[in-house]
Backbone as JSON, one array per atom type, in Angstrom:
{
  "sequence": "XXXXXXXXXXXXXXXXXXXXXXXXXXXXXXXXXXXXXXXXXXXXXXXXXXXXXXXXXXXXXXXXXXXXXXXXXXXXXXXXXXXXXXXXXXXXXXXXXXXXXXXXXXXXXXXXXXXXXXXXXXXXXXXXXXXXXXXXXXXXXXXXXXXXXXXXXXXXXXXXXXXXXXXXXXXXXXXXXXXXXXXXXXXXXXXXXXXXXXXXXXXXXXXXXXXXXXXXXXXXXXXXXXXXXXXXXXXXXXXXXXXXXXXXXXXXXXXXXXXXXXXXX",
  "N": [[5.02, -87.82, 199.72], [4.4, -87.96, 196.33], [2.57, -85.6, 193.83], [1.06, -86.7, 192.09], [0.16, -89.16, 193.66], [-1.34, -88.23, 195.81], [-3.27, -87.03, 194.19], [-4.47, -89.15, 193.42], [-5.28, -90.7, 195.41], [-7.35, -88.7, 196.45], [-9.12, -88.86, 194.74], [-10.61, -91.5, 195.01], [-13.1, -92.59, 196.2], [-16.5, -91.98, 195.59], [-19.34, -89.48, 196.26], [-22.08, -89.6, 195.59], [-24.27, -87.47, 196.34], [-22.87, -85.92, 196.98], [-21.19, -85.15, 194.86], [-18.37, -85.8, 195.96], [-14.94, -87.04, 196.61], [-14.13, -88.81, 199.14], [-11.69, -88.64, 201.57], [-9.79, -90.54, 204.56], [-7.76, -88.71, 206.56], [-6.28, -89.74, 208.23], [-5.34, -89.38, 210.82], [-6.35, -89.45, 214.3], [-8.49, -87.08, 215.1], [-8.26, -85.59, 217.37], [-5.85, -85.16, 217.41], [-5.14, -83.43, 215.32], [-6.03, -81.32, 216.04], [-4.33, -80.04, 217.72], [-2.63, -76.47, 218.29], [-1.12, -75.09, 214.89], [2.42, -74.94, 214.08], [3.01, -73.17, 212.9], [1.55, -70.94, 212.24], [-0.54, -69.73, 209.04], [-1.06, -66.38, 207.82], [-3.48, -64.16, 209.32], [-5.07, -66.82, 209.5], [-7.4, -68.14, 211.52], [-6.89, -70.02, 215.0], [-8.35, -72.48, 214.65], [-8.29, -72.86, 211.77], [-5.57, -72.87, 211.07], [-5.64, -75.17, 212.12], [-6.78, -76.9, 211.02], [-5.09, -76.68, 208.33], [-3.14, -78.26, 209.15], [-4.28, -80.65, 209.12], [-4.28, -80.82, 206.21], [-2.01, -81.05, 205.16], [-1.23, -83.18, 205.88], [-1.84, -85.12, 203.84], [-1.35, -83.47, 201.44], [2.02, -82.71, 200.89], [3.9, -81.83, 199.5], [5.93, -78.7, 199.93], [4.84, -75.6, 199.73], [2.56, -75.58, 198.94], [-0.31, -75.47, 199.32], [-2.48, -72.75, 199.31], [-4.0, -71.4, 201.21], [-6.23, -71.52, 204.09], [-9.46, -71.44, 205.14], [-12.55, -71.12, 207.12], [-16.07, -72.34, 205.98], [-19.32, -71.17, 205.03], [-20.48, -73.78, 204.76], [-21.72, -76.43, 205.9], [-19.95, -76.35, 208.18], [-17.63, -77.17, 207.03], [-14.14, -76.78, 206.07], [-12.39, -74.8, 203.69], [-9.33, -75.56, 201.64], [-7.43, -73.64, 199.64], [-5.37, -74.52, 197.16], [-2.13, -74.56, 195.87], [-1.96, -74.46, 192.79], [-3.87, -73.81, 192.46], [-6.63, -76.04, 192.66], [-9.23, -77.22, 195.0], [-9.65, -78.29, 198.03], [-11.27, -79.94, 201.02], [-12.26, -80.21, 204.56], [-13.77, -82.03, 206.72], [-15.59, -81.11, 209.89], [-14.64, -82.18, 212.12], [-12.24, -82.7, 211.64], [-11.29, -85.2, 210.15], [-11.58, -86.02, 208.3], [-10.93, -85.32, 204.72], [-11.7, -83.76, 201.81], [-12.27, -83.67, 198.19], [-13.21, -82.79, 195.08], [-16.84, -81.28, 193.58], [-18.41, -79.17, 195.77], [-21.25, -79.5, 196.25], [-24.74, -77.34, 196.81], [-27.52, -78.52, 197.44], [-30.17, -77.74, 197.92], [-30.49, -75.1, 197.42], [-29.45, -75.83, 194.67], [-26.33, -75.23, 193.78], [-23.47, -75.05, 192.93], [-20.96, -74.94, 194.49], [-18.48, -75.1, 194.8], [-17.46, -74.49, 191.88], [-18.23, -71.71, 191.68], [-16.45, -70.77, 193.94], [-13.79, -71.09, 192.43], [-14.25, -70.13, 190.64], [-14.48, -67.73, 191.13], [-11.83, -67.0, 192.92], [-10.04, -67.13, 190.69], [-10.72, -64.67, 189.15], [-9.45, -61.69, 187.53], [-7.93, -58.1, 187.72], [-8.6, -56.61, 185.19], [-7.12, -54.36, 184.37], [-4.41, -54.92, 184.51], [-3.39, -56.39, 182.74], [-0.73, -56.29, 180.58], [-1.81, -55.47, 177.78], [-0.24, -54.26, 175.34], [1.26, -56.37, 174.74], [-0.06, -58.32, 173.43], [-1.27, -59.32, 170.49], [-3.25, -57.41, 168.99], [-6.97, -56.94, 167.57], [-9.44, -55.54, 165.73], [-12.72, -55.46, 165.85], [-15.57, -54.34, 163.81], [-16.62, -51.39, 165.83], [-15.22, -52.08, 168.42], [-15.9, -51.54, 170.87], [-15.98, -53.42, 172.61], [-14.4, -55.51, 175.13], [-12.19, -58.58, 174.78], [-9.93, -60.44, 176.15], [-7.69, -63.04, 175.13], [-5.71, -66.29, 175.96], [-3.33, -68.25, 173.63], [-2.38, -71.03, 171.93], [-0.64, -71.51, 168.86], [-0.54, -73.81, 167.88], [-2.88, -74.99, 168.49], [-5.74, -76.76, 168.39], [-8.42, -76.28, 168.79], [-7.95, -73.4, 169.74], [-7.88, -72.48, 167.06], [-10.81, -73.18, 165.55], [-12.16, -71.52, 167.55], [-10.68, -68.91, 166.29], [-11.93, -68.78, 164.23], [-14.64, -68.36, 164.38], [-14.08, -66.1, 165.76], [-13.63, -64.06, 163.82], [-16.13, -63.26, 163.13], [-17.44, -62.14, 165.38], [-18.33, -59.35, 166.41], [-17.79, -55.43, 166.79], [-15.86, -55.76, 168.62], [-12.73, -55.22, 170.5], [-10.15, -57.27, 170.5], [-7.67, -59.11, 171.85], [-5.26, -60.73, 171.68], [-2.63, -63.25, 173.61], [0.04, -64.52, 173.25], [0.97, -67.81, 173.8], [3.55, -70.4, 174.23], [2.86, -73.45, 174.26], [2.28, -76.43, 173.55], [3.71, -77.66, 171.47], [6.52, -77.94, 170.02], [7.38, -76.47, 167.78], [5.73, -74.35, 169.05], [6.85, -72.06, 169.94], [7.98, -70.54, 167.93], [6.32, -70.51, 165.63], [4.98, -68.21, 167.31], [6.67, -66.1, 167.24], [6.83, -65.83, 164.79], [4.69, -64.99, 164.04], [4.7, -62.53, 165.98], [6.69, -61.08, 165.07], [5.76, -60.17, 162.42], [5.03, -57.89, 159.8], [1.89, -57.11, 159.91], [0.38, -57.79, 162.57], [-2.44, -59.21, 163.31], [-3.05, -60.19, 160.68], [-1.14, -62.18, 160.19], [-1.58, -63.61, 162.11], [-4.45, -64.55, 162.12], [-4.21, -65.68, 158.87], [-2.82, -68.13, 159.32], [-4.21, -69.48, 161.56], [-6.46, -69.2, 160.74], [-7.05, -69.85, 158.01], [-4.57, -71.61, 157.63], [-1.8, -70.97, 156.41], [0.92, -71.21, 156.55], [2.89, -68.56, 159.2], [5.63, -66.5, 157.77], [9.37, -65.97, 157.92], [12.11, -64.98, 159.78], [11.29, -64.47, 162.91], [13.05, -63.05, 164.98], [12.61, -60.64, 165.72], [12.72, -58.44, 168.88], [10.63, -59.57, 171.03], [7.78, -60.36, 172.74], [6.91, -63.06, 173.75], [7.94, -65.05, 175.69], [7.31, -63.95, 177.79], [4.9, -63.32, 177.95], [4.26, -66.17, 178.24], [5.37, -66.25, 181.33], [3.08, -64.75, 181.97], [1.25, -66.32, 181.97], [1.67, -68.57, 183.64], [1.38, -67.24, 185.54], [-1.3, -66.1, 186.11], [-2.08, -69.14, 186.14], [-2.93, -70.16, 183.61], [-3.51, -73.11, 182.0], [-4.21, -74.26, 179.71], [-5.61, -74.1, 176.61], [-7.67, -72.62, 174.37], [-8.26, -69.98, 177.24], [-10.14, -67.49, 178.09], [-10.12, -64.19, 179.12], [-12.96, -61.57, 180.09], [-14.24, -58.25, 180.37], [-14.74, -57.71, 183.17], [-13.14, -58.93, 184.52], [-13.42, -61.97, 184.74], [-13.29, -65.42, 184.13], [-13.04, -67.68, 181.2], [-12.72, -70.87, 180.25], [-11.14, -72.92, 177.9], [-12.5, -73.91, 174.33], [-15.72, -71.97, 173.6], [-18.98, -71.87, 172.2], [-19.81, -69.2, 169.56], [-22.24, -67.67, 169.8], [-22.69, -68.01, 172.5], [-20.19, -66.78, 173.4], [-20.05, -64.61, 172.7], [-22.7, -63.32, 174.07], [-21.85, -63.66, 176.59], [-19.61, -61.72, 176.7], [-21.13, -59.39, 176.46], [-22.92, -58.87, 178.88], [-20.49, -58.61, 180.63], [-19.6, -56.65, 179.89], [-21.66, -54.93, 180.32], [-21.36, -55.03, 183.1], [-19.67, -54.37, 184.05], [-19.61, -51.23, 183.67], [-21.59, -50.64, 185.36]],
  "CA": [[3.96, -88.29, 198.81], [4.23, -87.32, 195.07], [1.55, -84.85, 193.46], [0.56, -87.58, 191.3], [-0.01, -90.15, 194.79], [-2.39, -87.41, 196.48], [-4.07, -86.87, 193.54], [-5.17, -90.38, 192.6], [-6.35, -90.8, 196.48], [-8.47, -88.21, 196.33], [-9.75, -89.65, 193.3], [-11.01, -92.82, 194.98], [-14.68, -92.94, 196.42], [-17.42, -90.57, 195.29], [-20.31, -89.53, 197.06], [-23.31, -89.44, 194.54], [-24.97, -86.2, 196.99], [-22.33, -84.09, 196.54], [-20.21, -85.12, 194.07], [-17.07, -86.01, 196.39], [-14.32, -88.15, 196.49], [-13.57, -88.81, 200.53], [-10.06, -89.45, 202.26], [-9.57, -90.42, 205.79], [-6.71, -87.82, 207.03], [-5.44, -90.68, 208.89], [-4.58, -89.35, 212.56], [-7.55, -88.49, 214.83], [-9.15, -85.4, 214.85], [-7.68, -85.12, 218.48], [-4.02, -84.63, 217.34], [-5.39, -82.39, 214.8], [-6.69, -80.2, 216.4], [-3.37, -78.8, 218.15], [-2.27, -75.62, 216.97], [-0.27, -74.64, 214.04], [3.41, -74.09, 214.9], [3.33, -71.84, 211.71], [0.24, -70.79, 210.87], [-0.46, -68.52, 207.61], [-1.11, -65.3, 208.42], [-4.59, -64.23, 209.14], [-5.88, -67.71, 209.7], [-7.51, -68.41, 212.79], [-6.51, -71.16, 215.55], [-9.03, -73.76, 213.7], [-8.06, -72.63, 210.49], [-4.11, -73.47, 211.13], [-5.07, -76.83, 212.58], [-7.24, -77.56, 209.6], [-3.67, -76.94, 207.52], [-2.26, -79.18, 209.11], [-4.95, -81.97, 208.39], [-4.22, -80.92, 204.47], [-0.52, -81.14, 205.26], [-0.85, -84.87, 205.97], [-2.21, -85.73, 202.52], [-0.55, -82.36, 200.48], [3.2, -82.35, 201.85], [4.7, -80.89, 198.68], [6.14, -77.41, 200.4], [4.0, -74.52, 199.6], [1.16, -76.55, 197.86], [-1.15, -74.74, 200.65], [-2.18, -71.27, 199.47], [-5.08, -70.55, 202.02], [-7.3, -71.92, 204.24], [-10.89, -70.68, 205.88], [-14.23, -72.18, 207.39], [-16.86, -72.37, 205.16], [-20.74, -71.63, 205.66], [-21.33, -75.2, 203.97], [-21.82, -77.71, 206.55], [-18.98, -76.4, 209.12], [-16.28, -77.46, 205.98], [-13.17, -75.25, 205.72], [-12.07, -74.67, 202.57], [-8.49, -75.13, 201.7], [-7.31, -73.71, 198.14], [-4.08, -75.15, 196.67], [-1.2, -73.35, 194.71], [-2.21, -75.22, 191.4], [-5.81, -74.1, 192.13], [-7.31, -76.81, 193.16], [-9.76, -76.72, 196.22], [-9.74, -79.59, 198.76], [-12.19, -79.64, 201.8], [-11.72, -80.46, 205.73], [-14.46, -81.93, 207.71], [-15.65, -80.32, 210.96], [-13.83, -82.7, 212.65], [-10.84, -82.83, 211.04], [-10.86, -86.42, 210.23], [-12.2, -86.45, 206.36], [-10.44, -84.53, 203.28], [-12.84, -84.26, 200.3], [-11.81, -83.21, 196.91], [-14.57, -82.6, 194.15], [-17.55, -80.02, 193.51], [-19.01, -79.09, 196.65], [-22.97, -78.87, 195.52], [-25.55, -77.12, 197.89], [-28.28, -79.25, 197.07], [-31.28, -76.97, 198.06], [-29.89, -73.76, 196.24], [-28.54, -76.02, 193.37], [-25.25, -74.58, 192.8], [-21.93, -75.7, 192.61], [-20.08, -74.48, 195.4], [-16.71, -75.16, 194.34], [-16.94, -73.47, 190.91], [-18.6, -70.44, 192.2], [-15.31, -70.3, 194.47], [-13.06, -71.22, 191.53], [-14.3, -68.31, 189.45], [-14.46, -66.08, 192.23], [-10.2, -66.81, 192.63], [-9.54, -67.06, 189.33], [-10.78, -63.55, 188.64], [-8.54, -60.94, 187.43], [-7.41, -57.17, 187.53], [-8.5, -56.55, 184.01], [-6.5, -53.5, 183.93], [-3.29, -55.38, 185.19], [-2.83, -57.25, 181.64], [0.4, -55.8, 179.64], [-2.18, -55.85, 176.32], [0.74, -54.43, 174.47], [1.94, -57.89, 174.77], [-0.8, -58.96, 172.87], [-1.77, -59.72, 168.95], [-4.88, -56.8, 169.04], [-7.74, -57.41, 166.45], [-10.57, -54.1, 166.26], [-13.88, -56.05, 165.22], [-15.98, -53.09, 163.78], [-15.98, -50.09, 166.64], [-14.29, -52.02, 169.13], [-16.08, -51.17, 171.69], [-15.94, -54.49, 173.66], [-12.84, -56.27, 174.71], [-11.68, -59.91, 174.74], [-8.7, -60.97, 175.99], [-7.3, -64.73, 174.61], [-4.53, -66.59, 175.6], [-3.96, -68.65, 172.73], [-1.13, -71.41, 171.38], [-0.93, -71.46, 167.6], [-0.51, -75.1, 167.38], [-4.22, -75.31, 168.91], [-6.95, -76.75, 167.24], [-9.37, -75.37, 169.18], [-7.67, -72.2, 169.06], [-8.42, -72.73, 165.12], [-11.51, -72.86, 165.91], [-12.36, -70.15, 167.77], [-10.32, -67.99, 165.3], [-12.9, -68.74, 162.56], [-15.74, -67.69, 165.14], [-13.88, -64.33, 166.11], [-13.76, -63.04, 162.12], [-18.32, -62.85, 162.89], [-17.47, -61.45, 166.33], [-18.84, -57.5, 166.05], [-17.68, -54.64, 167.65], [-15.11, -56.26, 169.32], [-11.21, -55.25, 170.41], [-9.44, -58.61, 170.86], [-6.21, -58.81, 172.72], [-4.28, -62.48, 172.21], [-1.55, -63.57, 174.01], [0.27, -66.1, 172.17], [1.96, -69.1, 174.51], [3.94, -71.92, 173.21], [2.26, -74.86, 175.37], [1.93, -77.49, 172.81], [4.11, -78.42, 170.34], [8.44, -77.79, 170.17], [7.39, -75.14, 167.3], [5.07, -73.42, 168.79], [7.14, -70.95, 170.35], [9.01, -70.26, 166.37], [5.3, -69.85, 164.85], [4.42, -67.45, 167.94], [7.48, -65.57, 167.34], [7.0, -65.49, 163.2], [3.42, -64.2, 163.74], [5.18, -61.01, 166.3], [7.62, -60.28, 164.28], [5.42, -60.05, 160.88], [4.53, -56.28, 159.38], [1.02, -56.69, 159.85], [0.3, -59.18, 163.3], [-3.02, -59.9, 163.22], [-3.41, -60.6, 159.14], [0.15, -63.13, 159.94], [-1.99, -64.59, 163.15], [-5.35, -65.03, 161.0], [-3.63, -66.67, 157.86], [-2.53, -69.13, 160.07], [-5.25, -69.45, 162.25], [-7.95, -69.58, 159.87], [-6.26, -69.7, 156.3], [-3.61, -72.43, 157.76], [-1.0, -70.18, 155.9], [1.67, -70.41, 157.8], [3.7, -67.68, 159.01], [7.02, -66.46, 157.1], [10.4, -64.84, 158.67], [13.12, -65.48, 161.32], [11.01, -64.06, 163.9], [14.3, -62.76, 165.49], [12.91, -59.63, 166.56], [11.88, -58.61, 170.11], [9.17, -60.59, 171.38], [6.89, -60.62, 174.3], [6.6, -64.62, 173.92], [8.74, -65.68, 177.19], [7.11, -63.17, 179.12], [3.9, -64.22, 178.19], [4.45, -67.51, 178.86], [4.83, -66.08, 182.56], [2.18, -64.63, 182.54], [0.33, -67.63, 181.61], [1.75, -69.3, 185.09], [1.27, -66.71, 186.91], [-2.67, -66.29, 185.78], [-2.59, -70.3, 186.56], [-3.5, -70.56, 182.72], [-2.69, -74.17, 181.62], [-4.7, -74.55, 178.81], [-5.52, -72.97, 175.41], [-7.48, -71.37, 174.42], [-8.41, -69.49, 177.86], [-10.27, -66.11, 177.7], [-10.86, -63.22, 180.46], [-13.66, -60.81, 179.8], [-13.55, -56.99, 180.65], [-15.07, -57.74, 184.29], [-12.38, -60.34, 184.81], [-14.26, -63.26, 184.52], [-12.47, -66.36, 182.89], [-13.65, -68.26, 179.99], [-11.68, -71.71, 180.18], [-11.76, -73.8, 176.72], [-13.56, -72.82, 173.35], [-17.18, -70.92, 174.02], [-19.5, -71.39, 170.96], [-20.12, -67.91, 169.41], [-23.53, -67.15, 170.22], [-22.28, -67.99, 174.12], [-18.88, -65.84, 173.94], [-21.37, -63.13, 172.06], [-22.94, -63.28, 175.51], [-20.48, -63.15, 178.25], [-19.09, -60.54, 176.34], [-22.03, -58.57, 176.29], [-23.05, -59.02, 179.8], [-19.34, -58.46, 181.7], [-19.77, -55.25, 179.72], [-22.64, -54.36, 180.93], [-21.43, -55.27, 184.42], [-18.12, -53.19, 184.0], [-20.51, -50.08, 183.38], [-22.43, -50.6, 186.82]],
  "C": [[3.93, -87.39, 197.58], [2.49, -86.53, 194.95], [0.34, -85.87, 192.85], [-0.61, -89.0, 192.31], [-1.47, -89.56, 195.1], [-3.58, -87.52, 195.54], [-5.38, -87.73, 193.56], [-6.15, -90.96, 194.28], [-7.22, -90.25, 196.98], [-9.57, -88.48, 195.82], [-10.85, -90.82, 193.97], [-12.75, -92.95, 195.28], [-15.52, -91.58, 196.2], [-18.38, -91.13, 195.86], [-21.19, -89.17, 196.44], [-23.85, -87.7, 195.17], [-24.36, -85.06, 196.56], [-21.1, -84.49, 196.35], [-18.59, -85.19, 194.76], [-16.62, -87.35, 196.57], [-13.62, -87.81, 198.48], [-11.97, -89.6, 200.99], [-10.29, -89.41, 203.51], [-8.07, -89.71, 206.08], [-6.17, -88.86, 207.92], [-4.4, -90.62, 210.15], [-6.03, -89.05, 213.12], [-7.78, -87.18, 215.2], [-8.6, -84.87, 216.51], [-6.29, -84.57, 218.28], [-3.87, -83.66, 216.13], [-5.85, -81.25, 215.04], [-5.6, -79.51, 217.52], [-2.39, -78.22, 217.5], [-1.34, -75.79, 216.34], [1.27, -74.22, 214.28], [3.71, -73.04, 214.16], [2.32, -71.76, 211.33], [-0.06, -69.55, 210.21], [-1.18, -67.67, 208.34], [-2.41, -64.9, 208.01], [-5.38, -65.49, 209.39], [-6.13, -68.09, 210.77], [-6.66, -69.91, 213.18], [-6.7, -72.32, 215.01], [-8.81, -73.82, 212.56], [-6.53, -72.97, 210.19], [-3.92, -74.69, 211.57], [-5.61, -78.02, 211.39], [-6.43, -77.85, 208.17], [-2.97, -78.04, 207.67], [-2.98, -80.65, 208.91], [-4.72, -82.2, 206.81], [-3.16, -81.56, 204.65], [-0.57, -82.66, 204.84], [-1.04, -85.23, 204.52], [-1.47, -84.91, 201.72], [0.7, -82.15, 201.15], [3.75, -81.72, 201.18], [4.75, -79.01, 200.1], [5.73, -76.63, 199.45], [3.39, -74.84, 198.98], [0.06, -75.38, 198.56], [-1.08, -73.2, 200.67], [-2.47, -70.76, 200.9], [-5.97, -71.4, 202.75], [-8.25, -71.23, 205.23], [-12.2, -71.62, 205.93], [-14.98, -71.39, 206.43], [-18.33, -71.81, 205.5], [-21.61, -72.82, 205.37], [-20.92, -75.83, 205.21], [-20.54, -78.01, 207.7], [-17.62, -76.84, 208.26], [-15.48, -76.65, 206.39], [-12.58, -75.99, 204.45], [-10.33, -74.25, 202.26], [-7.8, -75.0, 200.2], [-5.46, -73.68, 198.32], [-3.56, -74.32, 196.16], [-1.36, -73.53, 193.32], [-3.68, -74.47, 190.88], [-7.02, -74.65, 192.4], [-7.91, -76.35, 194.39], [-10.21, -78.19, 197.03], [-10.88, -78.89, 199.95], [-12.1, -80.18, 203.19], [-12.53, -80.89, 206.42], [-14.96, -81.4, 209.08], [-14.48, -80.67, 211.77], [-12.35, -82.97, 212.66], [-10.06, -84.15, 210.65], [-10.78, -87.03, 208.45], [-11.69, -85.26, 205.93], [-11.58, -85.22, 202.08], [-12.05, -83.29, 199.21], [-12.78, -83.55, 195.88], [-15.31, -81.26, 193.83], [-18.31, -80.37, 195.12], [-20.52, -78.8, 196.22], [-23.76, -78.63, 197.29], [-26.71, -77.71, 196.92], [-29.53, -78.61, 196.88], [-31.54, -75.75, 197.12], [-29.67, -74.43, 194.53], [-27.51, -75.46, 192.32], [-24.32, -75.32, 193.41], [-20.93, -74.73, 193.48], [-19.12, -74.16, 194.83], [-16.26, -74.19, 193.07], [-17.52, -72.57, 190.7], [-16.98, -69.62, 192.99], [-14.09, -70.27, 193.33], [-13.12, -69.86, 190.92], [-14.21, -67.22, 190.27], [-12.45, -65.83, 192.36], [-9.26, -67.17, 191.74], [-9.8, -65.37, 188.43], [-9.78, -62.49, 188.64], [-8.71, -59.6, 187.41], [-7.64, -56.94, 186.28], [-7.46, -55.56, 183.47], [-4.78, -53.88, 183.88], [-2.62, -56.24, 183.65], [-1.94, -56.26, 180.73], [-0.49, -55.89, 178.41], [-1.03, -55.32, 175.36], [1.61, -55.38, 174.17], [0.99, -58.56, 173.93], [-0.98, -58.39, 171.05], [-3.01, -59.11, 168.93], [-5.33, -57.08, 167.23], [-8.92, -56.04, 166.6], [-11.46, -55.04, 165.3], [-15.19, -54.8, 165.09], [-15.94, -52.24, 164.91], [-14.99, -50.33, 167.71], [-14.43, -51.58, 170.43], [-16.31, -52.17, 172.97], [-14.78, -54.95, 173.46], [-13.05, -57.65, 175.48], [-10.3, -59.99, 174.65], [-8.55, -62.47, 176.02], [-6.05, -64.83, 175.39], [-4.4, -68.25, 174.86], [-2.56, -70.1, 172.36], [-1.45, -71.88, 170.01], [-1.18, -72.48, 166.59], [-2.33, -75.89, 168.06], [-5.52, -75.55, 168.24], [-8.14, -76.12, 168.03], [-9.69, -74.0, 169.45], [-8.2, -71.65, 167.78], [-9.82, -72.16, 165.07], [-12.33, -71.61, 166.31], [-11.99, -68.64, 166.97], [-11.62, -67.74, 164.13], [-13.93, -68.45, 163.09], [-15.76, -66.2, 165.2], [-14.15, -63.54, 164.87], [-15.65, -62.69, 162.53], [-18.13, -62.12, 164.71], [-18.01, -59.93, 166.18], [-18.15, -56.55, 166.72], [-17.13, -54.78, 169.02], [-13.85, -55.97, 169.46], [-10.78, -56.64, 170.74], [-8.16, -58.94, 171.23], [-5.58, -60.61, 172.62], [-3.02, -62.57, 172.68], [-1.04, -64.85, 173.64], [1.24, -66.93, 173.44], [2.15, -70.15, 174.07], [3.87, -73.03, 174.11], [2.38, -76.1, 174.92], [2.74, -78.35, 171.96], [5.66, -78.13, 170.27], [8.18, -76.5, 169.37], [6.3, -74.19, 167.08], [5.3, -72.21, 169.2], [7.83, -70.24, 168.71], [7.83, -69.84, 165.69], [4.8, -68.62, 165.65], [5.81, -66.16, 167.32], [7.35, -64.9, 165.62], [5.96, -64.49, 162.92], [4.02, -62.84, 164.2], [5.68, -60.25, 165.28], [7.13, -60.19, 162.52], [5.18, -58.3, 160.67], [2.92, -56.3, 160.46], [0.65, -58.29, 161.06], [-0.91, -60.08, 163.15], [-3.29, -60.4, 162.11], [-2.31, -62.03, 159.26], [-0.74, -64.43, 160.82], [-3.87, -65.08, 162.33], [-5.08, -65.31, 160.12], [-3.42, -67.24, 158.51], [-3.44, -69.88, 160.8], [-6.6, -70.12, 161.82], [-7.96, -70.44, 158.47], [-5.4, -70.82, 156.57], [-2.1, -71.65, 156.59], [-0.37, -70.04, 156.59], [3.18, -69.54, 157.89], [4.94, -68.1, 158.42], [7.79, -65.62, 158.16], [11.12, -65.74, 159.76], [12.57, -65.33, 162.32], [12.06, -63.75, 165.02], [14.09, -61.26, 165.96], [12.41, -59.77, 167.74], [10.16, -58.91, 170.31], [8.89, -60.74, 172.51], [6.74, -62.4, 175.27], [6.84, -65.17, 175.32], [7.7, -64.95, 178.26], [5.4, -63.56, 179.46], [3.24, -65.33, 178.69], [4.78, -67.05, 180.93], [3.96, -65.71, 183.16], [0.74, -65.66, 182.96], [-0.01, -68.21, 183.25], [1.09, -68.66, 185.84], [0.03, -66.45, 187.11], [-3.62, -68.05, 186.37], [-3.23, -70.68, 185.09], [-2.44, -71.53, 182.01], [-3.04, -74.77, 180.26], [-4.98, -73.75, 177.63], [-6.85, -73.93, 174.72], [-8.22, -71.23, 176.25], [-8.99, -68.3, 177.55], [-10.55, -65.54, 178.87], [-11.63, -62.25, 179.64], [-13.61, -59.7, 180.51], [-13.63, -56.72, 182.8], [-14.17, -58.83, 185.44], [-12.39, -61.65, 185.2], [-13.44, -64.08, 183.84], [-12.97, -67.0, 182.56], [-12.93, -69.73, 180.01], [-12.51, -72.66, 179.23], [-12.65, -73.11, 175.42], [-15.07, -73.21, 173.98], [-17.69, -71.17, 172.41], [-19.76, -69.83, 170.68], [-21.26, -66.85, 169.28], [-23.08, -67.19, 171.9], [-21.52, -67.27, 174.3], [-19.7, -64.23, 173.98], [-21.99, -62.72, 173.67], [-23.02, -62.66, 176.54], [-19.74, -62.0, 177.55], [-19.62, -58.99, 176.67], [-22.72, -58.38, 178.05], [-21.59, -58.67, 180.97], [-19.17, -57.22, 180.94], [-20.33, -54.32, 180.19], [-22.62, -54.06, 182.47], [-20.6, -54.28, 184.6], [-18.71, -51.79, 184.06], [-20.86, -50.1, 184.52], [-21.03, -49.96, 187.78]]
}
């Protein structure tokens, strides 16, 4: 079953309560429920038979980072290699895919867990790979990852110039367009990076040069994957929090100011 197949049957019925789309796993919960002949390491007995209820619907090989019971409603929670987070009934008979909402609490399960394994190592980012910006002292940091052909990138550029007392770290990835790895490459290789990556950016001035010297670009671009960042712009904040999509600049102002504050504790 293609990626594309699974997807779209997840997709199919929503459950107004809590925001899910239900699949029947389509064996009974009796022949699911014996064990794992491989199961991931660390996961209990129920937790390797609950794999293999994903299995049936996710067959791609190694789709299936992780899975674990839940304290929502006896669920287990099984997160994907993409990211994604599917869901297992007690029984093992129903796959859900959606936001998990606790109704009482009123939060959003799912992208409480999302942000929780999407968080990063702040210290772990190569920033010498990055296009830095010092916004007066510089005493807060923002890291971007950014593609140059991005209008919402654009955007955000013309926000960051009123940013304050900000370092800014971009990582340029060519996601978008055939030349956006040739403008990422023109901006590196300019004298002066961020004045080449703001003319462009802001100014639409766009860069000059062969960009033929060494360049981080490729590597970036792995890091991108390997972060799971598919989109642009993306931002992590110093507490490794991620930002996904442009943030108006009273909101980035913010989370900036707050995952600072947290980083300090």
């Amino acid at each position: 079953m293609s990626k594309k197949t699974w997807r779209a049957m997840l997709a199919g019925v929503c459950v107004a309560a809590l925001s899910l789309a239900v699949v029947d796993a389509s064996e009974p919960a009796a022949k699911a429920q014996k064990p794992a002949a491989k199961a991931a390491k660390n996961e209990s007995a129920a937790e390797a038979d609950m794999r293999k209820v994903v299995e049936q619907v996710v067959t791609e090989p190694g789709a299936i980072d992780s899975v674990r019971k839940t304290s929502y409603g006896g669920f287990y929670e099984a997160v994907l290699s993409n990211g994604d987070i599917v869901y297992v009934d007690p029984t093992g008979t129903f796959l859900i895919s959606g936001s998990l909402i606790d109704i009482k609490a009123k939060k959003n399960v799912t992208a409480a867990r999302v942000n929780e394994l999407q968080r990063i190592d702040f210290s772990d980012l190569p920033l010498a790979n990055a296009v830095k910006q010092v916004r007066g002292n510089g005493k807060r940091v923002l890291v971007t990852f950014e593609d140059p052909n991005c209008g919402y990138c654009k955007k955000l550029a013309k926000d960051v110039v009123n940013l304050k007392d900000t370092t800014i770290y971009t990582f340029m990835i060519p996601i978008l367009a055939a030349d956006s790895a040739d403008k990422s490459k023109a901006i590196w290789c300019a004298q002066d990076r961020a004045k080449a990556w703001n003319d462009w950016m802001v100014e639409g001035k766009a860069p000059t040069g062969s960009g033929s010297c060494e360049n981080p670009i490729a590597k970036n671009a792995e890091l991108a994957h390997k972060l799971r960042v598919s989109g642009t712009p993306t931002m992590f904040l110093i507490d490794g929090n991620r930002l996904g999509g442009y943030v108006a600049l009273a909101e980035l102002d913010k989370a900036i100011n707050d995952a600072t504050a947290g980083a300090k504790k």
